[in-house]
C-alpha positions in Angstrom: 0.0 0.0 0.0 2.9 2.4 0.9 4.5 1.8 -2.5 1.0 2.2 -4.2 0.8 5.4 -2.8 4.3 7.1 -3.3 3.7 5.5 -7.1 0.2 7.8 -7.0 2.3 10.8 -5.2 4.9 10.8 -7.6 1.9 11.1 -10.7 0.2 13.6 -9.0 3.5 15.8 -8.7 4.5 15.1 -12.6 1.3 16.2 -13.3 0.8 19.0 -11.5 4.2 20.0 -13.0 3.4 19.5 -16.4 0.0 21.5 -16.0 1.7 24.3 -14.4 4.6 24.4 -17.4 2.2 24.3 -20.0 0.2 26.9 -18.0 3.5 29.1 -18.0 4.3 28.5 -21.7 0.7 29.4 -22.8 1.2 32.7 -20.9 4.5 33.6 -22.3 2.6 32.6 -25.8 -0.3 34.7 -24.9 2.5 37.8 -24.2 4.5 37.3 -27.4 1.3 37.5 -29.5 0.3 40.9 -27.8 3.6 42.4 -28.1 4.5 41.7 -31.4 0.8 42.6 -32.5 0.2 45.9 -30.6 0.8 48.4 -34.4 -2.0 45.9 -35.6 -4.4 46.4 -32.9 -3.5 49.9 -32.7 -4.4 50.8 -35.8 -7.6 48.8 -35.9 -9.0 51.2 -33.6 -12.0 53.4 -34.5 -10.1 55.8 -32.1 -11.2 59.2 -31.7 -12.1 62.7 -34.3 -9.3 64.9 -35.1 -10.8 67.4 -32.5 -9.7 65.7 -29.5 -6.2 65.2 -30.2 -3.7 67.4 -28.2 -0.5 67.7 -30.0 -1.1 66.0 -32.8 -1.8 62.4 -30.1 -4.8 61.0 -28.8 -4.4 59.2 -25.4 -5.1 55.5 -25.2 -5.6 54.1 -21.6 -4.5 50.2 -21.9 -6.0 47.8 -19.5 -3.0 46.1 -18.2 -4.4 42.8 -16.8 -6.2 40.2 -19.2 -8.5 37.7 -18.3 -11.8 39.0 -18.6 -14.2 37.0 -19.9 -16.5 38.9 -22.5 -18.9 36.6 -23.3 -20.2 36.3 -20.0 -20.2 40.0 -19.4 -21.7 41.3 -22.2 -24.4 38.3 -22.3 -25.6 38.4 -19.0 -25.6 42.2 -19.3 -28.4 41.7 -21.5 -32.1 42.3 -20.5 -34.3 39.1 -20.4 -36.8 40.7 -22.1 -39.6 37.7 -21.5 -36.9 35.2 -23.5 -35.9 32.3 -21.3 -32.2 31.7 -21.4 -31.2 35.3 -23.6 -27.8 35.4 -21.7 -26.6 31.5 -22.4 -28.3 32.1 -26.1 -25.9 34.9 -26.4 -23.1 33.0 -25.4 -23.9 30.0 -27.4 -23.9 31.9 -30.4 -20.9 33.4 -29.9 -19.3 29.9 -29.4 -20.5 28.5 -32.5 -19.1 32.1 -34.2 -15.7 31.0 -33.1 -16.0 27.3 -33.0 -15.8 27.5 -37.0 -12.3 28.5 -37.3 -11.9 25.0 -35.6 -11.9 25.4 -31.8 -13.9 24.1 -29.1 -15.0 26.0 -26.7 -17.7 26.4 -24.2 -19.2 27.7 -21.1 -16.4 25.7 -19.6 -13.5 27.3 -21.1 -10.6 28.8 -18.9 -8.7 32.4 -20.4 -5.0 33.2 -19.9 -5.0 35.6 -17.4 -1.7 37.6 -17.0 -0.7 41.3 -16.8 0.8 42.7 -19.9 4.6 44.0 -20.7 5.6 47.1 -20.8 8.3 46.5 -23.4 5.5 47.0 -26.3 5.2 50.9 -25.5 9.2 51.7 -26.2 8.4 50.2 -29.5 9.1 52.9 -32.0 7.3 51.6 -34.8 4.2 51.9 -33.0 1.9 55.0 -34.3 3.3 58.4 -33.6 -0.5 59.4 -32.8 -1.0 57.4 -30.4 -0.4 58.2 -26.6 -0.6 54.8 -24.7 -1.7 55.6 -20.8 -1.1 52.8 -18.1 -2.7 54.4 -15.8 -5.6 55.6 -16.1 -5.0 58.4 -13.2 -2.5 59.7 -15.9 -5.7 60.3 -18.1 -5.8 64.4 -18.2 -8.4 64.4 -21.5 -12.0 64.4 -21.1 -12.1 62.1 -24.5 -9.6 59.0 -24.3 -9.9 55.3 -25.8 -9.6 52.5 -23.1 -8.3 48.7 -24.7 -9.0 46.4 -23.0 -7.4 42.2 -24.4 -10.4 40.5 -22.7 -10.4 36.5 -23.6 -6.9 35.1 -24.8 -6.8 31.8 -26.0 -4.3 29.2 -27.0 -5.1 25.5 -28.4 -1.6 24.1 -28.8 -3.1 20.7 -30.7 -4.6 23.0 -33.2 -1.7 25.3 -33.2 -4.4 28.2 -33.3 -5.0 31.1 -31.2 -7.2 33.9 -30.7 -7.3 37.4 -28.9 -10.5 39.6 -28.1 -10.1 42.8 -28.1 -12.3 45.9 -26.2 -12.6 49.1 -27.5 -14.2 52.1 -25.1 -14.3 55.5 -27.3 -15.5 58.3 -24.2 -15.9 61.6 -25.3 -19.0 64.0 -24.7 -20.0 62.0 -21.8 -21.0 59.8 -25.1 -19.5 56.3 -25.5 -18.7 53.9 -28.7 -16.7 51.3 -30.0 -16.5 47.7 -30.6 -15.1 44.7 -30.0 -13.0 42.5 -32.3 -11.8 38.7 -32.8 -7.6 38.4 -33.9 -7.5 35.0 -34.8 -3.7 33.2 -35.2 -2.1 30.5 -36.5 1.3 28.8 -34.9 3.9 28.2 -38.0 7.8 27.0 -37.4 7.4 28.5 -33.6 5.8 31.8 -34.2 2.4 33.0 -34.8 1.1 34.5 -37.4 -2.1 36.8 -37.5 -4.5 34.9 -39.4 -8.1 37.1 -39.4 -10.1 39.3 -37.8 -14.1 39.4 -36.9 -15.9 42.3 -35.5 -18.3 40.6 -33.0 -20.1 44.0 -31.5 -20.1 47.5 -32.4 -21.7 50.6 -30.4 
């Protein structure tokens, strides 16, 4: 019995190990794929008029911790309305959306959660319009964009990923924007943007 159960202990252990690696590498995947994407996401922005830029730069506050998960939040924000089950409709069809590039996901589904590297904002390739605010009691304009990277995904079978991305437009005391889908492919140890899908606009 005593050998049975440092023979379980010892699977236990490699497993938790092996979770927690691939946990670790999925992060550090999840990072790369922001960084070396940030002009791209940047420039995807609706962004704000020509009015409300000071200096020729409009200020961009960045969300600095991932992990939210959109699907929940924006379906169960949603007013029942009489329909029975509107917010796990919502989500359903937003599954089945994403579920045709290949994935499988669910209700069930866990999201990278990490904070995001600074190393992206030193970049000097990124547009010279853009002002990127980390915090947002740095925010001295009454009109900003916030970003927020909200569900981060990585299915290393499929060698696919994908990246939600928030956009908040404030300005007025009016608010727009939208939210869009990156979708990536893993190819000789690097991955490569594949498409995009707007799923919501405001």
């Amino acid at each position: 019995m005593a050998g049975n159960f440092k023979y379980l202990k010892f699977l236990f252990l490699l497993f938790f190990f092996i979770t927690c690696k691939n946990a670790t590498d999925d992060k550090i995947a999840g990072k790369e794929i922001i960084n070396e994407n940030m002009n791209r996401f940047i420039s995807d922005l609706y962004g704000l008029s020509i009015e409300y830029h000071k200096n020729g730069k409009f200020p961009i506050f960045l969300n600095k911790k991932t992990g939210n998960d959109f699907f929940k939040e924006h379906c169960e924000s949603i007013l029942e309305m009489g329909e029975l089950n509107a917010a796990e409709n919502c989500k359903e069809e937003f599954y089945k959306l994403i579920n045709k590039e290949g994935f499988s996901i669910d209700k069930n589904t866990k999201y990278l959660s990490f904070g995001i590297d600074k190393n992206f904002s030193r970049d000097n390739t990124i547009n010279k319009n853009i002002q990127l605010i980390e915090n947002n009691s740095n925010i001295k304009s009454n009109a900003y964009v916030e970003i927020k990277f909200s569900n981060i995904y990585i299915d290393n079978k499929l060698k696919k990923a994908f990246v939600i991305l928030e956009e908040t437009d404030f300005e007025k005391g009016r608010y727009g924007g939208k939210v869009d889908i990156y979708f990536f492919t893993k190819k000789k140890n690097k991955w490569i943007f594949n498409k995009k899908l707007m799923l919501l606009t405001a």
